[in-house]
N, C-alpha and C positions, 0 to 999 in steps of 0.2 A: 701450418703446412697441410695441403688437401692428399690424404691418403684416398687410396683405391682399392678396396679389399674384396675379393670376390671367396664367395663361400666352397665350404671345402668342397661339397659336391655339387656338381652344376655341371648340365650338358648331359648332351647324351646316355641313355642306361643301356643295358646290357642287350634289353630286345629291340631297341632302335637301331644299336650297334649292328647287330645282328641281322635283323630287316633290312640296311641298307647294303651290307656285305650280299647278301642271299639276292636283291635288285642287281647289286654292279656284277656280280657274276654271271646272272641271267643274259643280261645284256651283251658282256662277253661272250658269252656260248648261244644265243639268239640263231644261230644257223641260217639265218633271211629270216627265219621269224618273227612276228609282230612280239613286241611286249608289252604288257600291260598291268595294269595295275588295279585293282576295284575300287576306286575312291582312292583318295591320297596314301600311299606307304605308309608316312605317317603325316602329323599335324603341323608342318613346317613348310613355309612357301618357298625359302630359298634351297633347304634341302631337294621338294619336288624341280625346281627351276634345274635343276643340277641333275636330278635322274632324267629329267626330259632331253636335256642336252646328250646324252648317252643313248637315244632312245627306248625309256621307261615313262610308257605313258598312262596316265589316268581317264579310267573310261569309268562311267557313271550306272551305266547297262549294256546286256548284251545284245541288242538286238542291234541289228546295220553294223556289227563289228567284222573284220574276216578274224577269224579262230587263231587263235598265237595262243604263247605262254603267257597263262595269268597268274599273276604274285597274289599270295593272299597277303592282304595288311596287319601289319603286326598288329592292331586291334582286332584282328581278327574279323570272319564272316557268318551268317546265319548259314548253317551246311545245304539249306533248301538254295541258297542263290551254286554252292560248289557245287550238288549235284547235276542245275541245271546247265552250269558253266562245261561239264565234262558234257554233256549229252550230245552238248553243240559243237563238241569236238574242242575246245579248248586241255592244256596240257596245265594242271596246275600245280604249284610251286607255292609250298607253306609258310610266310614267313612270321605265320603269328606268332608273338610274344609269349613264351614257356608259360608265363604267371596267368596270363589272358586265358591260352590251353588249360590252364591248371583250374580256372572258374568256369570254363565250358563246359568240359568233365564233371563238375561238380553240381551244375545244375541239372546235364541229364543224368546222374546219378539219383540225384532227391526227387527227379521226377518218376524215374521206374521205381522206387520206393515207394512210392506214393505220397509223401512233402510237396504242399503249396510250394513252388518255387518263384521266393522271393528274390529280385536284383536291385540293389541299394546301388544309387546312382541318376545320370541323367539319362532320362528319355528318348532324346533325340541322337545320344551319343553311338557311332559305329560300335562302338567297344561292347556297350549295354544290348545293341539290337542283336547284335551276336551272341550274348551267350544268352539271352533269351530265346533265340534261331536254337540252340540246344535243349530248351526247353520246350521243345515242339510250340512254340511260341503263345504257352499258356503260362509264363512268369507276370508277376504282377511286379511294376517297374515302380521302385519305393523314390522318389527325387526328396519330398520334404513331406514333415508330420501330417499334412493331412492327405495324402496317398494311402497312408496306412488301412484306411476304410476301404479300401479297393479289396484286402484280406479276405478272404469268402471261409477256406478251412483253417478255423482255429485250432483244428485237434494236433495238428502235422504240422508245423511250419519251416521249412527250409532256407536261410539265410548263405546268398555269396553278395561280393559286391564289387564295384568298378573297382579298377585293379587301381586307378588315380585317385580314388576318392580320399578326403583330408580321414583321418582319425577318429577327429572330433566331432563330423556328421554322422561317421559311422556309429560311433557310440551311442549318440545320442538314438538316432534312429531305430538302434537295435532295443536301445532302454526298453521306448514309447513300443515296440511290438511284443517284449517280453509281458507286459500287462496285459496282453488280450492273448497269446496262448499258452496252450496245452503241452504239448512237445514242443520243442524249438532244437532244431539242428542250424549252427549256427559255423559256418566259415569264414574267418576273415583271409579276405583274397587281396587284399590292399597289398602289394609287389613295397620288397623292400628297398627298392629305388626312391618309390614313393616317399616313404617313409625318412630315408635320410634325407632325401633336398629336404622336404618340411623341417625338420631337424635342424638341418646346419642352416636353412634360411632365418627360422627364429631366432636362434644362437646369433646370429651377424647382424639381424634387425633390432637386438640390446646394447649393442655398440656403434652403430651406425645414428650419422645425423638423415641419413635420406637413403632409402631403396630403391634402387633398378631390377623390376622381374627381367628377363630378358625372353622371350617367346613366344608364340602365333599363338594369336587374339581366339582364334579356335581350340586352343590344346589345352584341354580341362587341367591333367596337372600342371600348369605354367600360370591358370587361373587359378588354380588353391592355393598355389603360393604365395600369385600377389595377395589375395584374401588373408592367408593368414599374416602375412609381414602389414596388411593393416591394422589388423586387429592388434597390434605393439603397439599404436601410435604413432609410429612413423610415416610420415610421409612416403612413399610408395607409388613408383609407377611401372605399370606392364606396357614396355615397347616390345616392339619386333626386331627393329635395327638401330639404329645409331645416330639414322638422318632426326629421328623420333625425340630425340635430345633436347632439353628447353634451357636456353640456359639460366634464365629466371630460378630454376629450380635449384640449382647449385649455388644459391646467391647468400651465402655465411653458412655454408655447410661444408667442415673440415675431413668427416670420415663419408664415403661414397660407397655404401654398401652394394655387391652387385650378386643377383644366383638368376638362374636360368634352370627352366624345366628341359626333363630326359629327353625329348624333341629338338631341343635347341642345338645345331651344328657347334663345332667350340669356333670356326673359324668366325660365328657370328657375335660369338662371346667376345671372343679377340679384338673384331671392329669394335665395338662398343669401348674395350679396356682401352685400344690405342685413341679413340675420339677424345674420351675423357681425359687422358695423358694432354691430348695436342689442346683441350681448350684450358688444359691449366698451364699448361707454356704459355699458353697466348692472354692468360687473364688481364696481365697487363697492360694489354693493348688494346684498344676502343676497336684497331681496324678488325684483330685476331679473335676476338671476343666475339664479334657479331657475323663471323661465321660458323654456320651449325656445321658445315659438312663438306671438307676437302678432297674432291673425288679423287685427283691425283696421289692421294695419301692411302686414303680409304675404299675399299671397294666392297662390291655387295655381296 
């Protein structure tokens, strides 16, 4: 018999939660104003599909905008794009993630201290450029060990890090800089969200014959997770939806392990659990079986 186990935490966290409450309210209280958003709320394409539908839109820059309320993203913004947001008359509306808030803070903290400020994380990531933006944008951005040379003041070194990053990057990365300085102030900012998906997805990927991450192909923690539930040996795959289903992949695999990053809507956890439910009804049937995806069942 094909079980369906989804881990204990999966879906949305606290500051997702949060961010999309602070959008849908916006939008109800919009008064004819524009709403906006500075790059995606968050890292989820069906969630943004769904604030667009309410009018919360994503705009990429300010220029050729007319002025509305602008949402900050829960990954937060570098404060040089807020100030300039306000100058031009935009109204804005915080919905950064307390923990995100809590490593922004902490960077320009180490910086008026005088600490190299260090951000353990990805480069390109909104999350990373922001709380570097609070580092008057003099953080040296650590992604993998040979970055570390980018280092200039050994005597001070200040450590935060993306609020998604895995554990076990951070550790290691912190090791490899503990051998090159002097002082090291070191904070771990990794959000305890983080933390337990990684947690219960390991835990489910010891008992599981096959993993489903569930999450947008962009949303770092929904990629740590698939990364770590490989590193078990399982088998492992990161979709976004449901239609993404192979059924090749299910093919003598009796436990169907499933977790989803804090980005992930639950209703799209939901589609995935009932897909898997409908093609193990239909296993026995050649017609039922070689359908991936019954729109009239399943929606997006």
């Amino acid at each position: 018999m094909v079980k369906i186990i989804l881990a204990d935490k999966a879906g949305f966290c606290f500051g997702v939660k949060r961010a999309m409450s602070i959008a849908e309210e916006t939008a109800r209280n919009s008064y004819g104003k524009f709403v906006y958003t500075y790059g995606p709320l968050i890292h989820n394409p069906q969630a943004i599909s769904q604030l667009k539908s309410i009018g919360v839109n994503p705009i990429s820059n300010l220029d050729n905008v007319e002025p509305g309320k602008l949402i900050v993203r829960s990954h937060g913004l570098p404060p040089q794009i807020i100030d300039t947001a306000q100058k031009k008359g935009f109204e804005i509306i915080d919905a950064t993630c307390p923990f995100v808030r809590r490593a922004q803070d902490l960077a320009r903290m180490l910086l008026k201290e005088g600490y190299e400020v260090v951000v353990i994380g990805e480069a390109d990531h909104p999350e990373v450029i922001g709380i570097a933006g609070y580092a008057d944008g003099k953080a040296v951005i650590i992604e993998k060990e040979a970055d570390i040379a980018k280092i200039t003041k050994k005597k001070k070194i200040g450590i935060v890090t993306q609020t998604t990053q895995s554990m076990e990057a951070f550790k290691d990365l912190v090791a490899k800089i503990l051998e090159i300085g002097k002082e090291i102030h070191i904070f771990n900012t990794i959000c305890g969200a983080t933390q337990e998906r990684q947690t219960a997805t390991l835990k489910l990927a010891e008992n599981a014959d096959i993993m489903l991450i569930i999450g947008s192909k962009n949303s770092a923690n929904t990629t740590h997770l698939a990364q770590l539930s490989k590193k078990t040996g399982k088998p492992t795959y990161h979709i976004e939806t449901a239609r993404e289903i192979n059924p090749d992949w299910l093919k003598g695999r009796n436990v169907i392990g499933i977790s989803a990053g804090a980005s992930t809507p639950r209703s799209v956890i939901e589609d995935v659990i009932s897909h898997l439910e409908y093609m193990k009804a239909h296993a026995s049937d050649p017609a039922g079986s070689r359908l991936l995806y019954k729109e009239e069942v399943f929606n997006d």
